[in-house]
C-alpha positions in Angstrom: 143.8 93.2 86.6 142.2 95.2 89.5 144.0 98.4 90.2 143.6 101.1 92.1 141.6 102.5 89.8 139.0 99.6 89.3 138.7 99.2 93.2 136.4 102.3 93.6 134.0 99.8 91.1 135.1 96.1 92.5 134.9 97.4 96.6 131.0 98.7 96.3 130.2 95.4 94.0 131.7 93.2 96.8 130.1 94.9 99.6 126.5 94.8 98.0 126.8 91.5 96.8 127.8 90.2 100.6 125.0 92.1 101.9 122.5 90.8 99.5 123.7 87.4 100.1 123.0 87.6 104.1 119.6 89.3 103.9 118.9 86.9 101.1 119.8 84.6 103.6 117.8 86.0 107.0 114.9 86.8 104.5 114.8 83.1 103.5 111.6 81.2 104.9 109.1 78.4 104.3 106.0 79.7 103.5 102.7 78.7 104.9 100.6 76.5 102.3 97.3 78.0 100.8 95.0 76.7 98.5 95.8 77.0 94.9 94.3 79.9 93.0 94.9 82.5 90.5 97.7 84.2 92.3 99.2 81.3 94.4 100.7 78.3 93.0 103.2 75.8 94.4 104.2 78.0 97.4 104.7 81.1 95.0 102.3 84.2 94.6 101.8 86.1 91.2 100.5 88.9 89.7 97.6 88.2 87.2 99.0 89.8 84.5 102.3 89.0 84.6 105.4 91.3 84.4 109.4 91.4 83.8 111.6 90.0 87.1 115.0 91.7 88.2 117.2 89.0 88.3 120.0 88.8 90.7 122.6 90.8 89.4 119.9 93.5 88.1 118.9 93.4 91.9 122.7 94.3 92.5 123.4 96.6 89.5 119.7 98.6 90.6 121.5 98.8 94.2 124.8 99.7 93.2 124.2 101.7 90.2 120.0 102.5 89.8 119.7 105.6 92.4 121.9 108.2 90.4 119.5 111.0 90.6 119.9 114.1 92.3 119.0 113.8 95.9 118.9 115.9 98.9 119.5 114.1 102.9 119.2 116.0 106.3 116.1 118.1 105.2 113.8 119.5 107.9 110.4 119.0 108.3 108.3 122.1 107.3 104.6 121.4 108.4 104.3 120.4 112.6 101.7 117.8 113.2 99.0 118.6 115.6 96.4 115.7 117.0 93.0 116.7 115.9 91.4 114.7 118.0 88.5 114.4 119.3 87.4 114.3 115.5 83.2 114.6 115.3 81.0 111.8 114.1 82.0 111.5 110.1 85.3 113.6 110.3 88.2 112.0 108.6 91.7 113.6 109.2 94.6 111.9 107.0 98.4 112.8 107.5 101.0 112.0 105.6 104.1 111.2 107.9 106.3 110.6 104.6 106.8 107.6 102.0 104.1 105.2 102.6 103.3 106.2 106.2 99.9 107.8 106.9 97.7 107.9 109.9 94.1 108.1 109.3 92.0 109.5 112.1 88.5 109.0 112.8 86.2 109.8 115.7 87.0 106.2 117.0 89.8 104.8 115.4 93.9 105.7 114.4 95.4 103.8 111.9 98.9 103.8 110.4 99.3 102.3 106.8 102.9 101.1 106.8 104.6 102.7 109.3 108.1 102.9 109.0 110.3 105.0 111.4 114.4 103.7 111.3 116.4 105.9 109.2 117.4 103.5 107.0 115.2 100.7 105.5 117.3 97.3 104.8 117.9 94.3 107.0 120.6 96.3 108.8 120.9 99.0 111.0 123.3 100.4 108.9 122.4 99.4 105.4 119.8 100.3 103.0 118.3 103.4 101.8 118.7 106.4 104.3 116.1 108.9 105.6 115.7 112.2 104.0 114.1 113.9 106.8 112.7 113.1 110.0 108.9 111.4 110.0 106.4 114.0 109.8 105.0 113.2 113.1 107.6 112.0 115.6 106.8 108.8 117.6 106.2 110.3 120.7 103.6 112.5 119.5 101.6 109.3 117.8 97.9 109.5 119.2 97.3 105.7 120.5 96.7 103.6 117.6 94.1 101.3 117.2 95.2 99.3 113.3 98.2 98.8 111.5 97.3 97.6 107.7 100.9 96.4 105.9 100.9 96.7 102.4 103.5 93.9 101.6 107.1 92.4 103.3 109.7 94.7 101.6 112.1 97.1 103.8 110.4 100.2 103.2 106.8 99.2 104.0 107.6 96.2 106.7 109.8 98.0 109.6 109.6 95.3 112.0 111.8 97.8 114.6 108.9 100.4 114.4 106.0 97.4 114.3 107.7 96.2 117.8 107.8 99.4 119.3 103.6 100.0 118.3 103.0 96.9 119.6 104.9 97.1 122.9 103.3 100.6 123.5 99.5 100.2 122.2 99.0 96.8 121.3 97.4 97.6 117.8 95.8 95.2 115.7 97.9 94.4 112.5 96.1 93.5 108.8 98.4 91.8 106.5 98.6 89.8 103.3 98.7 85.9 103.5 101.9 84.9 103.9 103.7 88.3 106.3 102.3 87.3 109.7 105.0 84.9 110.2 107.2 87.9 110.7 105.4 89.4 113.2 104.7 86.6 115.6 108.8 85.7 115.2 109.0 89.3 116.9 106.2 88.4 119.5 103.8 90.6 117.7 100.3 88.4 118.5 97.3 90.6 117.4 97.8 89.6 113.2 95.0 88.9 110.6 95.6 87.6 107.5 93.9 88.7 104.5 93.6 87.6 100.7 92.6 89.9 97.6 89.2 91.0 97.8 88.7 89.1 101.5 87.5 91.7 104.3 87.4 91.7 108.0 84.6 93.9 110.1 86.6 95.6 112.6 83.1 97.1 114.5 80.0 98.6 112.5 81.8 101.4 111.9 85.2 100.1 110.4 85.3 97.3 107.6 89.3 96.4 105.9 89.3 95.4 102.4 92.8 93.6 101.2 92.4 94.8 97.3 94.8 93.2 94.6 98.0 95.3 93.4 100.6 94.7 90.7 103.4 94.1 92.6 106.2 91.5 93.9 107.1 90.8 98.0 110.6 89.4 99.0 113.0 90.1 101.6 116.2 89.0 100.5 117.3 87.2 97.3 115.6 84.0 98.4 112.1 83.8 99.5 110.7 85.8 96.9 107.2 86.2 96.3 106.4 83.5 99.2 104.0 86.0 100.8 101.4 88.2 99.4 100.9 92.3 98.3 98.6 94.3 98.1 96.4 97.4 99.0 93.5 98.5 101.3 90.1 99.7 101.1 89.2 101.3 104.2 85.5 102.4 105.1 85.5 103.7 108.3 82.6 106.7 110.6 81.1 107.2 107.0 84.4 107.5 104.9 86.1 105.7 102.5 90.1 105.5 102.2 92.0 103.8 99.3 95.9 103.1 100.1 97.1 101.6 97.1 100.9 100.5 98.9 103.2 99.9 96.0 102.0 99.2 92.5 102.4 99.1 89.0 99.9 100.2 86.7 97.5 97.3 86.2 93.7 97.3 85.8 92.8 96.6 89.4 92.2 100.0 89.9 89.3 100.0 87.6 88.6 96.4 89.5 88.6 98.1 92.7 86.4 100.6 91.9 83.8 97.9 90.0 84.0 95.6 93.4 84.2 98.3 96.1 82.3 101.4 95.0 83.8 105.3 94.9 86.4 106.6 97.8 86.5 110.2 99.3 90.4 109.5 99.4 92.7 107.7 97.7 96.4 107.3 98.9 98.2 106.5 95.5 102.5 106.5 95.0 104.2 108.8 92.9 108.1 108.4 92.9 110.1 105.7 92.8 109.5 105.0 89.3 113.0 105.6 86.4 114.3 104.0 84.9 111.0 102.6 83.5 112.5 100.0 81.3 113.2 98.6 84.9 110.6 100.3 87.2 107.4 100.2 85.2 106.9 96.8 86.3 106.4 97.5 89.8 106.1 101.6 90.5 103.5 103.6 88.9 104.8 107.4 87.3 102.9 110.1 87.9 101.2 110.0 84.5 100.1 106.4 85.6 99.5 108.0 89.3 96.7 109.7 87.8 95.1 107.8 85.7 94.8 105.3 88.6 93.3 108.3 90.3 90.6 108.7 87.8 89.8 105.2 87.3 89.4 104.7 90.6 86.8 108.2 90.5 88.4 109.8 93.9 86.9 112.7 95.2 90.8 113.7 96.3 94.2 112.3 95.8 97.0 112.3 97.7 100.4 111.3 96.9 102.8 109.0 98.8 106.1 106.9 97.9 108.2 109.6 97.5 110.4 112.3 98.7 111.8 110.1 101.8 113.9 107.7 100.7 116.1 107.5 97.6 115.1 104.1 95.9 115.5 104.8 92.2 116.9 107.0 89.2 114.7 110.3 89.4 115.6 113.5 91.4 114.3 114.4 95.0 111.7 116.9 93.4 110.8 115.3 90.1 107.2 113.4 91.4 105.5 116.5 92.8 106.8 117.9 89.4 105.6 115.6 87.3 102.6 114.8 89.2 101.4 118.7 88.4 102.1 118.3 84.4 100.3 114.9 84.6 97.1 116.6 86.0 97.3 119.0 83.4 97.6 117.1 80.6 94.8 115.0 82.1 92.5 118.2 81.9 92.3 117.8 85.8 92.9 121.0 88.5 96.2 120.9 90.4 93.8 120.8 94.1 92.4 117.1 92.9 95.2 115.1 93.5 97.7 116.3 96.1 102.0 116.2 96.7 101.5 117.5 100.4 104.4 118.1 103.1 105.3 115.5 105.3 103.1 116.2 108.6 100.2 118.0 106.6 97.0 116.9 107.7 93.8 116.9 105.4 90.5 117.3 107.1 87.6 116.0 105.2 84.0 116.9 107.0 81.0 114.8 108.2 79.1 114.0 104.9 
């Protein structure tokens, strides 16, 4: 019998099932073929080593249920973003604008790694995850960008609203995995490149993209999944090296990535997002993990991302910065070789 009681538990359940159900619905598409491999097989992509799926009503439950931790919204923005530019020959400048947003300035180029600026991340204006706090740089104060690189199709990393506005005011050129540009060109997006794991495209002699393999899943709704690709990106660029690892599980492509692609000065690794792990180890690295990818990967700095921004999962809104320092202690590792910084904190790295 539902009572009044119950309907505090039976109205959310019916609201987030009809919601999945309609972006399951608008994220529905027919993938492009490739040719069989490894990872793709019958119009589906996989991970290597394979991992545990949420089903469909862990998908709701994790929605309705999975983001109990204690969380702080309408934060300010501590640290105010100023463009370095005009950066020498060999200068690298990296900000973190918050969750997987960075922009990565050289003398030449600007490039945003998933840029994401709606306040809520879903396939609705109004539903999904809500902002924390405001981007650490605000739009408007966006040098002109030259490269968007897209780690994968979900919400929080695809924000087709923000990718629109780029395009319509510096017609970038966007690097994704096999399988996303489909939703670009639907939104009129033209300048898109396609990459698989390990394939690269050679921007100028002074900027090559890598698409590097992740441990990860892709899907828009609750159809549709895993019809495009993941992963992350090795960017050498005026001299410097940046890893942005996306979203990812602990697998052994970081020691792959290192064994292919050689050592970076930086690597852009996530740390929240990541409890329950009985549930989130298959797709979201800890910190503990966080760091151990750090050090297979032998980056001369880490800096953290995935976290702080928006509340996707079970821990609280200061627990990865937390955990991220006992994880580099216990690692034997000083607290200044993998960094939690502020949203809008840039890091200068000088000419080598």
């Amino acid at each position: 019998m539902i009572t009044r009681r119950n309907l505090r538990f039976y109205i959310p359940l019916s609201i987030g099932v009809g919601t999945l159900l309609i972006a399951g619905l608008i994220g529905c598409s027919s993938p492009p073929r490739y040719p069989e491999s490894d990872h793709y097989h019958q119009g589906k992509f996989s991970n290597p080593v394979p991992t545990k799926k949420m089903g469909f009503f862990g998908v709701v439950g994790h929605i309705l249920f999975g983001r109990n931790g204690k969380w702080q919204n309408h934060l300010s923005v501590e640290e105010t973003y100023k463009d370095p530019s005009p950066l020498k020959t060999g200068q690298l400048a990296v900000t973190f604008v918050g969750h997987a947003t960075t922009l990565i300035q050289t003398k030449s180029t600007a490039i945003l790694t998933d840029p994401v600026w709606s306040n809520r991340v879903g396939p609705f204006s109004w539903a999904g995850p809500m902002r924390s706090k405001p981007p650490g740089v605000p739009f408007e104060n966006l040098p002109k960008i030259d490269l968007v690189v897209i780690s994968h199709n979900h919400y929080d990393h695809l924000d087709l609203p923000t990718l629109k506005q780029l395009w319509e005011r510096d017609h970038p050129h966007f690097v994704v995995p096999l399988g996303v540009a489909d939703l670009l060109l639907r939104e009129g997006i033209q300048s898109t490149q396609e990459l698989d794991w390990w394939q690269s495209i050679r921007f100028s002699d002074e900027l090559e993209i890598v698409l590097t393999r992740t441990q990860h899943n892709s899907g828009r709704g609750i159809f549709g999944r895993d019809e495009s690709l993941w992963g992350g990106y090795f960017i050498r660029t005026d001299g410097r090296s940046v890893y942005f690892a996306g979203d990812t599980a602990y697998s052994d492509h970081f020691e792959e990535t290192y064994r292919r692609l050689g050592q970076v000065d930086v690597a852009l690794i996530p740390i929240g997002a990541y409890e329950p792990r009985e549930t989130m180890s298959a797709n979201h690295l800890n910190p503990a993990e966080a760091v151990k990818a750090f050090t297979e990967l032998r980056a001369k700095l880490g800096i953290g991302i995935h976290y702080g921004m928006f509340q996707l999962t079970a821990e609280d809104f200061d627990a990865p910065p937390r955990d991220l320092a006992v994880a580099l202690k216990n690692a034997g590792l000083s607290s200044d070789a993998f960094l939690a910084v502020k949203e809008g904190k840039t890091t200068f790295f000088p000419p080598k």
